[in-house]
N, C-alpha and C positions, 0 to 999 in steps of 0.2 A: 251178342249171343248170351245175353243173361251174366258177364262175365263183368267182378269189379275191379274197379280201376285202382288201386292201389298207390300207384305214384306216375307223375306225369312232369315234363317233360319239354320246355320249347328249347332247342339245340339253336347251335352257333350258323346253320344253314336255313333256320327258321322252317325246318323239321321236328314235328309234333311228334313226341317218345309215347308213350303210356304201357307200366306194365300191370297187367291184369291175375287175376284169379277167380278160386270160387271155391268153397269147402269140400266140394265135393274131386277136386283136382288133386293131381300129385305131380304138377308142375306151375313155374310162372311161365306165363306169354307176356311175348313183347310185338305190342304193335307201329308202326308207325301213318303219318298222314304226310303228305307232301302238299295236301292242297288247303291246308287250314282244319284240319277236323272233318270234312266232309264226306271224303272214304278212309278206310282203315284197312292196312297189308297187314297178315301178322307175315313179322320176319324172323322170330326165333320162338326156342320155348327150352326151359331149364327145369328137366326133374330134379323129382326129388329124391332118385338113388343117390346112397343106398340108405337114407332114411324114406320113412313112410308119410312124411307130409308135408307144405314144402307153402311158406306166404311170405306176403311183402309186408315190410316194417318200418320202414323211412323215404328217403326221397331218391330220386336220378337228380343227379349233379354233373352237367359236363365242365372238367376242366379246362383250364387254358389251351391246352395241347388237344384238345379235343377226346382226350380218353374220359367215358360215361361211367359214373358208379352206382350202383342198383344194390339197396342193400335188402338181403334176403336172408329168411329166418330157416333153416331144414328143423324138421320134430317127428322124433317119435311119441305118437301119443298113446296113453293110459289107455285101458280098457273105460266102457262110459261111466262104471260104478265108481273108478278113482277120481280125484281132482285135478285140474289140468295141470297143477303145478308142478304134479309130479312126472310130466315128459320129460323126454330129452329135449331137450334146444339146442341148436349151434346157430350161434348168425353169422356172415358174411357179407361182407363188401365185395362183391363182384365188380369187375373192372370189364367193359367194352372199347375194345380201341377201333370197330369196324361200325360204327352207328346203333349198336343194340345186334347185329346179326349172329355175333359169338361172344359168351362171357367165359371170361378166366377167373383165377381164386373163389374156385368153388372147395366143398368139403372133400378130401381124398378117401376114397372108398377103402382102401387098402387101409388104413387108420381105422378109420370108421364104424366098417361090419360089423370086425371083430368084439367092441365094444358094446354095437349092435347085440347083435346075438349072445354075447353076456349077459344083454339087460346092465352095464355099468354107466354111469355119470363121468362128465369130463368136471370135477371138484375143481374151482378157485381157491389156489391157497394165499392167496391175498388181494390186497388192492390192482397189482399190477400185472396180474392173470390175463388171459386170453385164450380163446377157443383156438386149439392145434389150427395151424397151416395158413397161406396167404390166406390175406382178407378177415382172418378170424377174429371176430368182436369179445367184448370182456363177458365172461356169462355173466346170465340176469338181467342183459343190457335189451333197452324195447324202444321201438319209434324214435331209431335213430338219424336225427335230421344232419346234412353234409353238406357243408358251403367251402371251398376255398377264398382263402383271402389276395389282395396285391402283392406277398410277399411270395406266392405259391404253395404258402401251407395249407393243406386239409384238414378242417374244425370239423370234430364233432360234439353235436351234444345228444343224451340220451337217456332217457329213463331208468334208471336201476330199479328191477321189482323181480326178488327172485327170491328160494329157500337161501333160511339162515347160515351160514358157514359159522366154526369154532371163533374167527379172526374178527367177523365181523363185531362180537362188543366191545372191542376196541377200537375200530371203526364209526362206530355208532356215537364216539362224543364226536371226533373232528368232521362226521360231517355231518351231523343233527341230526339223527336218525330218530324215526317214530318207531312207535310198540308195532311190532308185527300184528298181520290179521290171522284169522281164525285158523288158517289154513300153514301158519309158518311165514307167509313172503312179507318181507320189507318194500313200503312204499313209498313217494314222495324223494326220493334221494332224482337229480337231473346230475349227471356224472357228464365231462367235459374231457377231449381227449383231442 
């Protein structure tokens, strides 16, 4: 349906995951295939209440135990005259423990709105910040890839590109940070978690 594939997927039952989007949505779809890719069910679909827009960022990683993580990005975005860097962001690692059919640690609206409808920012005030509530990523954090290792820990790694905070030029020697772009954001940092 004209929809892209964002992160995909071969599970422990050698069931085909793929979750999808399109700019024009204000949800992820998740599909799956049982016969190799040949047909496609969608079996769920995750708005983006109570933000306004709502895309994939990283990968589905099933664990040992068979619970699926889907990491997804919710935004409030600018009007088109501002610059995109000026949304809101919140990421998430969404956890599936039913094959993709239902995702938990998503954003809690009751948090949220309210912030929402301020128009306020969730501010990092340092390195070991995090977006409010299960599943919440470090802001600034983009194309966060998720592997488990043999010992049962979940690695990630991930792009740091986000506006500047007060803390960060102190930051900026230990982890070699470049001159920001035109727009404010720090690029080039891969952040490890």
């Amino acid at each position: 349906d004209g929809r892209i594939i964002g992160e995909f997927a071969v599970l422990s039952d050698d069931t085909f995951l793929a979750a999808t989007t399109q700019s024009s949505d204000d949800c992820v779809s998740y599909y799956s295939s049982s016969d190799r890719g040949r047909t496609w069910t969608l079996i769920s679909e995750v708005k983006s209440d109570p933000f306004t827009a709502i895309f994939i960022d990283g990968n589905l990683t099933q664990l040992a135990d068979g619970t699926i993580l889907s990491v997804v990005h919710y935004a409030v975005l600018p009007p088109p005259e501002v610059h995109f860097s000026q949304a809101v962001y919140a990421g998430y690692v969404q956890r599936s423990s039913d094959g993709g059919r239902t995702w938990s640690a998503r954003p809690d609206p009751e948090f949220w709105k309210p912030l929402i409808d301020a128009k306020l920012l969730v501010a990092p005030t340092g390195p070991t910040s995090r977006i409010p509530g299960p599943g919440g990523t470090f802001p600034g954090t983009w194309e966060i890839g998720l592997a488990q290792d043999a010992s049962g820990r979940v690695l990630g790694a991930m792009r740091f590109s986000g506006a500047q905070w007060p803390w960060h030029k102190r930051m900026m020697v230990q982890w070699g940070g470049r001159p920001a772009d035109d727009v404010g954001r720090i690029f080039r940092q891969v952040m490890s978690s």
